[in-house]
N, C-alpha and C positions, 0 to 999 in steps of 0.2 A: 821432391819431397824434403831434400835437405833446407830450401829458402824454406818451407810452409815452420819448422822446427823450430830456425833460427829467430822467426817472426815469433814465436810463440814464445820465447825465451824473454827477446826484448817487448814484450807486452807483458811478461812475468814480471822482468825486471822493472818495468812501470807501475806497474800497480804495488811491488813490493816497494819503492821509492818513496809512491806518494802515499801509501798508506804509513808509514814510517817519518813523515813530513806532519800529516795531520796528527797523528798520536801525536809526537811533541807539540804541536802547538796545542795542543787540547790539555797536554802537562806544562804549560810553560808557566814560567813564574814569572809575575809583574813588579817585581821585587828582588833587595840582593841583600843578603847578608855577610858580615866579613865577623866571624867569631862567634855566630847565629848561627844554627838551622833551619830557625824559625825564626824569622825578622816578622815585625810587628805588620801586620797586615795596614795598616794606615801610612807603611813606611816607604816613600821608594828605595830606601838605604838607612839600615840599621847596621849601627856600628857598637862593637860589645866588647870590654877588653876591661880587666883590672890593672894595668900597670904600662898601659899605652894610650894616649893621644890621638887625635888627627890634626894633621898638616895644614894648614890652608897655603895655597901659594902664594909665596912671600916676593912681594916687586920695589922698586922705588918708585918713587912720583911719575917718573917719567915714562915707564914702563905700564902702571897701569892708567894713566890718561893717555896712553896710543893704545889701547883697545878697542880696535876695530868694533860697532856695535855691540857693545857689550849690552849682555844680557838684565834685566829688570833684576832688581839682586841678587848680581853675584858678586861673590863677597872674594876679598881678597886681604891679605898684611901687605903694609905700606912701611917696607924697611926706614923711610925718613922719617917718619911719623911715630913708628914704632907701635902702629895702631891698627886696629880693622877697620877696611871700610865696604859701602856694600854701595851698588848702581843703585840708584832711583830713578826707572824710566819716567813718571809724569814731570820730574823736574832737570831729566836729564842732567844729573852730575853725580858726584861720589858722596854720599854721605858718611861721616865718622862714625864710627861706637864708643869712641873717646871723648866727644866734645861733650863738654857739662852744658845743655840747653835744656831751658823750657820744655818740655814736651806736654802733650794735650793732657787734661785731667781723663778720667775714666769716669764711668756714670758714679752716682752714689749709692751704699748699698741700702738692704732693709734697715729699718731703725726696728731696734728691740725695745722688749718693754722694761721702763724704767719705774724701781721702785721708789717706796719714801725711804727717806736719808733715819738712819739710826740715830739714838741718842749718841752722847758721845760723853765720854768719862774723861778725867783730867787727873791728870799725874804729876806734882810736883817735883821736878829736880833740880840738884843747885843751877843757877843760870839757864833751867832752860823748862819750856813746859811740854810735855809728848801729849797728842790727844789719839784716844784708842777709840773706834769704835766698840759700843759693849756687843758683847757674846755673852747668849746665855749656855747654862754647862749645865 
């Protein structure tokens, strides 16, 4: 009768375990916040502070081109450079956020509607002439 107890006990303690398992995952958060309690649901990391920063790991050249596969941008300070740079996997290498390039234009936006051009009134001053458009008052 003592084994039939002890059985019952650890089948107690099983189902108290896994039920204590599923609850949290059924509360789990897919999210973290650091100064949040409520990080932006869109975030996987919501960072929130008046009078703090975040870090990014700071390396020299040589330190982050021995980065074993690094990851599609991640981003790192490059103490030589004195700059940020982020992986580009399709072109596999380091991209700057410091270098002054080209980059692609963006589409063009709506064009608004354009009225006719006002009269225009002429003001004489020594050496020079200001044109106003008129306003009526």
């Amino acid at each position: 009768m003592k084994h039939f107890t002890f059985s019952k006990r650890i089948l107690l303690l099983s189902f108290v375990c896994c039920s204590l398992q599923f609850t949290m995952s059924v509360y789990a958060q897919d999210n973290v916040g650091i100064g949040t309690n409520t990080p932006n649901a869109s975030a996987i990391l919501e960072l929130l502070s008046t009078n703090k920063g975040m870090l990014v790991p700071r390396m020299n050249t040589v330190g982050m081109t021995s980065i074993t596969s690094p990851a599609n941008s991640l981003l790192v300070y490059n103490t030589d450079s004195m700059c940020y740079f982020f992986y580009r996997l399709p072109s596999l290498s380091w991209v700057s956020l410091c270098s002054s390039g080209s980059g692609g234009s963006g589409i063009n936006g709506a064009t608004g509607n354009t009225g006719a051009v006002g009269p225009m009134r002429s003001i004489l001053l020594p050496k020079q002439m200001v044109l106003y458009p008129q306003t009526s008052v």
